[in-house]
C-alpha positions in Angstrom: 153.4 108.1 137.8 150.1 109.1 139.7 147.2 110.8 139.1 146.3 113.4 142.0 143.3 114.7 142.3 142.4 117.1 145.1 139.6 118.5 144.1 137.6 117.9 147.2 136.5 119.9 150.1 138.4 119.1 153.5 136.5 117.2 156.4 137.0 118.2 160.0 137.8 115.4 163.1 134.0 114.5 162.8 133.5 114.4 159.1 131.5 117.5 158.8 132.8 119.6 155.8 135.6 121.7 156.8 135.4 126.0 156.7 138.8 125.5 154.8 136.3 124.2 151.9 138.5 122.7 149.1 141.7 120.7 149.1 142.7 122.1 145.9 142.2 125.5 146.2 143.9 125.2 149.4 147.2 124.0 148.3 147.4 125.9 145.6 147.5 129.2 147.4 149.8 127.2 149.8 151.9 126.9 146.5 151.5 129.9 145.8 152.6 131.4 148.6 155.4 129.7 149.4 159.4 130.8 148.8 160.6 128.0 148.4 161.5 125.1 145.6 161.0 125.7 141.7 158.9 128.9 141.4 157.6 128.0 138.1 157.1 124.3 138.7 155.2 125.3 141.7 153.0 127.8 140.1 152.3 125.3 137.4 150.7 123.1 139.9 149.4 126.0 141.6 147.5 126.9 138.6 146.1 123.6 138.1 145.0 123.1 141.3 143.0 126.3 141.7 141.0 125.0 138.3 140.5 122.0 140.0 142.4 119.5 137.5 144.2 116.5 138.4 147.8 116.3 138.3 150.0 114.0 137.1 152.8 113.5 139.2 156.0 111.3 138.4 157.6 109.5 141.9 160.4 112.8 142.7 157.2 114.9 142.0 155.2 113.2 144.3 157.7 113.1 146.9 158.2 117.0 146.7 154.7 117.0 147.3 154.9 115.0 150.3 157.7 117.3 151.9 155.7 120.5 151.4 152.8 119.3 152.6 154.6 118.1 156.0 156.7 120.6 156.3 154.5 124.0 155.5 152.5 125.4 158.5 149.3 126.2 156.0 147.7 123.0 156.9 146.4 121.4 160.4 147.4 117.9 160.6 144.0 116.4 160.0 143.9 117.9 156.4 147.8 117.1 156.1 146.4 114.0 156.4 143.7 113.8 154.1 146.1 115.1 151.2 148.9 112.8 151.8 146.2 110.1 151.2 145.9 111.3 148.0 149.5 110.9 147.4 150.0 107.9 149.4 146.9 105.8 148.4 145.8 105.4 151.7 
């Protein structure tokens, strides 16, 4: 079990603070946008996200995690990184 929190704002290449603005918010609308997975599990986290709470995610959680945030084209791969940190504990 892991606590996520991604209630950040995103950084570009050179550290400066990115026009995306926060992590959280981010992948919640990714979330919420999305068709695939468990539509209520995923608005769940969706809805915590966008108030900015951390998460506590069990290891198949955190591993569905991992898989959207790879596979979804919402995120560039610098802030793919910076969230899989999260996950990772980079």
């Amino acid at each position: 079990m892991i606590k996520a929190n991604f209630n950040f704002d995103l950084a570009n290449i050179d550290g400066s603070t990115a026009p995306e603005g926060n992590a959280g918010k981010l992948l919640s609308i990714a979330f919420a946008n999305s068709t695939g997975g468990d539509p209520l599990q995923m608005m769940d986290w969706s809805d915590k996200l966008m108030a900015g709470q951390i998460i506590e995610l069990n290891d198949y959680e955190v591993e569905i995690f991992v898989k959207f945030i790879i596979v979804t084209n919402c995120f560039s791969n610098i802030h793919k990184r910076q969230l899989l940190k999260i996950l990772l504990n980079d």
